[in-house]
N, C-alpha and C positions, 0 to 999 in steps of 0.2 A: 240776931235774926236767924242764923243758922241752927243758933243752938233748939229756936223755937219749933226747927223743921227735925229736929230731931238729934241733933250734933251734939257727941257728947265732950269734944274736945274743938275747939276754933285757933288757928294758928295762924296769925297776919307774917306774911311773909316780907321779912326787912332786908333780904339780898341770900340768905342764907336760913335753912328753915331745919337744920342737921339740931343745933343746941335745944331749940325748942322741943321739938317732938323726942330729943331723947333723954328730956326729963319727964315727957308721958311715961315712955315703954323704954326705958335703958336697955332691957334685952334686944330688942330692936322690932322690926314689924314683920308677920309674915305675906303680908300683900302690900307693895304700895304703888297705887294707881298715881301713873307721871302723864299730866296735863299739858305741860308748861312745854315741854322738850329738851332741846340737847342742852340749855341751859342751866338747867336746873338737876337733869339727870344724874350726875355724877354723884347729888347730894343724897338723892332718893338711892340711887345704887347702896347706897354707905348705911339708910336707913335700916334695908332687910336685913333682917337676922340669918343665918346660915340656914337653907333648905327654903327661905324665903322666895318671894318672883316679885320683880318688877315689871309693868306692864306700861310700855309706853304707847301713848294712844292719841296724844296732844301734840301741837306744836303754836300755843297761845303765845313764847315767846318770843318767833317770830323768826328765831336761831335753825335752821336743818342740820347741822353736824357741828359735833361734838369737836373741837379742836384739839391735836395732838393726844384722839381716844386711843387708848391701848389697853384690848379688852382683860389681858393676864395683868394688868396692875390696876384696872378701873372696875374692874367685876370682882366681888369678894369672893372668894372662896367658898362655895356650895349659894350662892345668889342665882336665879334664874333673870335671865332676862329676856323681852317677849314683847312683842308689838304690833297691835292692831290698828288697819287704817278704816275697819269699817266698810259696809256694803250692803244692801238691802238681801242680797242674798243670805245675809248671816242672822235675819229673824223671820219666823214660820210667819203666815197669813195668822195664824190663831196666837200666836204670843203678841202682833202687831193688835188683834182685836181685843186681847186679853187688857192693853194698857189703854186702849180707845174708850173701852167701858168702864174703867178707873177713874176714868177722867171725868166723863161724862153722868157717873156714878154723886162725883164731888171725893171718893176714894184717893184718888193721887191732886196732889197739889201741884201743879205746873205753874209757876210764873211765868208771867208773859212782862218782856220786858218793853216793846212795843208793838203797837200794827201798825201796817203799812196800807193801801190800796193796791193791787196788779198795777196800777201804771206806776207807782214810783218802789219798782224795784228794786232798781237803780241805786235809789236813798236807800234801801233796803239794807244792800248787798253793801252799799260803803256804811253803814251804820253796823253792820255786823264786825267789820274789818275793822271798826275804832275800839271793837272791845269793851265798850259801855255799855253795853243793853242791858245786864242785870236781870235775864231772864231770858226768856224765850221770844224771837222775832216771830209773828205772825205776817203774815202775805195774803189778804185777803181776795179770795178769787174773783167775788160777785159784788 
């Protein structure tokens, strides 16, 4: 299904995700975008190639710190490391309208993994936090 959305590589992560992808790119990667967080971090540290950046911007696995991190033995050598948490301040009105019309075009594919109603946001909110949605929660206003 990924690869249908455009992926040209799919990697099921079985606790360690370092061997896999570095029979993709042996050299190593120059970007790689860390979902999961502190749990998986170190693996993705190890991915980048030297003059690479890690960008961490997730915390799916539920872990906030890194245990016993120590960044002169857990940062390679010429590795950036970099962390977004995200804020509406950080996209214009016109780049928000630019994916609005995408969408609404049939342009971007957005899964929706379910809708809810306004009153059970509630379900909503703990449906998001189980991690199964498989796409995008909608919250219907009307």
């Amino acid at each position: 299904e990924l690869k249908e959305q455009g992926a040209d590589h799919v990697i099921i992560d079985n606790g360690s995700i370092r061997t896999q992808a570095n029979e993709i790119h042996p050299e190593g990667y120059d970007a790689v975008l860390e979902l999961v967080g502190a749990t998986t971090l170190l693996d993705s540290l190890a991915l980048a190639r030297p003059g690479g950046i890690v960008c961490m911007t997730g915390i799916l696995g539920g872990e906030w710190i890194v245990k016993d991190f120590n960044p002169m033995r857990d940062i390679p050598t010429g590795v950036k490391l970099t962390a977004y948490s995200g804020g509406a301040q950080d996209i214009t009105k016109e780049e928000l309208q630019r994916y609005v019309d995408l969408v609404t075009e049939g342009s971007l594919n957005v899964r929706i993994g379910k809708s809810f109603p306004f009153e059970q946001l509630q379900l909503a909110h703990k449906f998001m936090d189980s991690n199964k949605a498989n796409g995008k929660i909608v919250v219907q206003l009307s």
